[in-house]
C-alpha positions as CSV (number, residue, x, y, z in Angstrom):
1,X,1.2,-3.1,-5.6
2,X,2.0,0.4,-5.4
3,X,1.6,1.1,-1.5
4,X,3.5,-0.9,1.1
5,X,1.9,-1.7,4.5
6,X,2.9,-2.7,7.6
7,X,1.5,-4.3,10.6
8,X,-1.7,-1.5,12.2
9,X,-2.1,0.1,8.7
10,X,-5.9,-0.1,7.6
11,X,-7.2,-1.1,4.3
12,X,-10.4,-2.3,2.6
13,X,-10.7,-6.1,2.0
14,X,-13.6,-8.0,1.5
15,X,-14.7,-9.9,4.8
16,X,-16.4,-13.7,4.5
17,X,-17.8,-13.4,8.2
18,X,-19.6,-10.2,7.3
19,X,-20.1,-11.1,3.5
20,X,-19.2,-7.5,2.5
21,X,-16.4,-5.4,1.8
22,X,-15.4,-3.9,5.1
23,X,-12.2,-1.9,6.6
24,X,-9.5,-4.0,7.9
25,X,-6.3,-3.7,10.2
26,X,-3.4,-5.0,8.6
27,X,-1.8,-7.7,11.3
28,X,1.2,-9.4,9.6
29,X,2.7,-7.8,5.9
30,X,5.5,-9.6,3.9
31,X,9.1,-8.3,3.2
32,X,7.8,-6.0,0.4
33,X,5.0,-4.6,2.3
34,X,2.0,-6.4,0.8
35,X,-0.4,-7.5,3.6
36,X,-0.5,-11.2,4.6
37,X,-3.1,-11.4,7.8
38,X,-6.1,-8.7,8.1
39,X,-8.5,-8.3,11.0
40,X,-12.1,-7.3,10.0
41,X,-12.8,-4.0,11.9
42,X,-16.1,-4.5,12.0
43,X,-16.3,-8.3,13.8
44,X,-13.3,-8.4,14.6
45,X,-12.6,-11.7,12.2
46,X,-9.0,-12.5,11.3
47,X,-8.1,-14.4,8.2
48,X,-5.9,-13.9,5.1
49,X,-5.9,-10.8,2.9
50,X,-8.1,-11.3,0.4
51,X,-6.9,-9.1,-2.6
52,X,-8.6,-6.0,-1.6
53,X,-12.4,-4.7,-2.0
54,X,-15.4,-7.2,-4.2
55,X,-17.9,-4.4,-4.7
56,X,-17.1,-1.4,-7.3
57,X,-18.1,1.8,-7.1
58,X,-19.3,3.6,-10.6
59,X,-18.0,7.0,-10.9
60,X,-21.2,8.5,-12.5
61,X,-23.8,7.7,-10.5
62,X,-22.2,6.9,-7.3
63,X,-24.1,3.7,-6.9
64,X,-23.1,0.4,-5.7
65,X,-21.9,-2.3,-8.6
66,X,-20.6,-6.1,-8.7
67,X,-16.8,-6.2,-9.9
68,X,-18.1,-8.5,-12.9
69,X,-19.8,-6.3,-14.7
């Protein structure tokens, strides 16, 4: 991980109550700054990080893909 947050940073993690990839606030972060506990922005969810954003964006086109393909 090559940033290191801490508690009130935001960052983009994928959010089961919303089913989308949404922006989060960082709430608790371990010794070496990777984030432990995120709160959806959006609904206002808390749970675990989840490893960051599902949905990819293509660079030519600018549209929307899955991560899988």
């Amino acid at each position: 991980m090559s940033q290191q947050y801490r508690a009130g940073d935001s960052l983009e993690d994928f959010c089961r109550v919303c089913r989308t990839d949404r922006m989060h606030t960082v709430i608790a972060a371990d010794a070496a700054g990777g984030p432990l506990r995120v709160a959806c922005g959006y609904c206002g969810s808390e749970h675990q990080y989840r490893g960051g954003p599902r949905i990819a964006v293509d660079g030519l086109d600018g549209q929307p893909r899955t991560a899988s393909t």
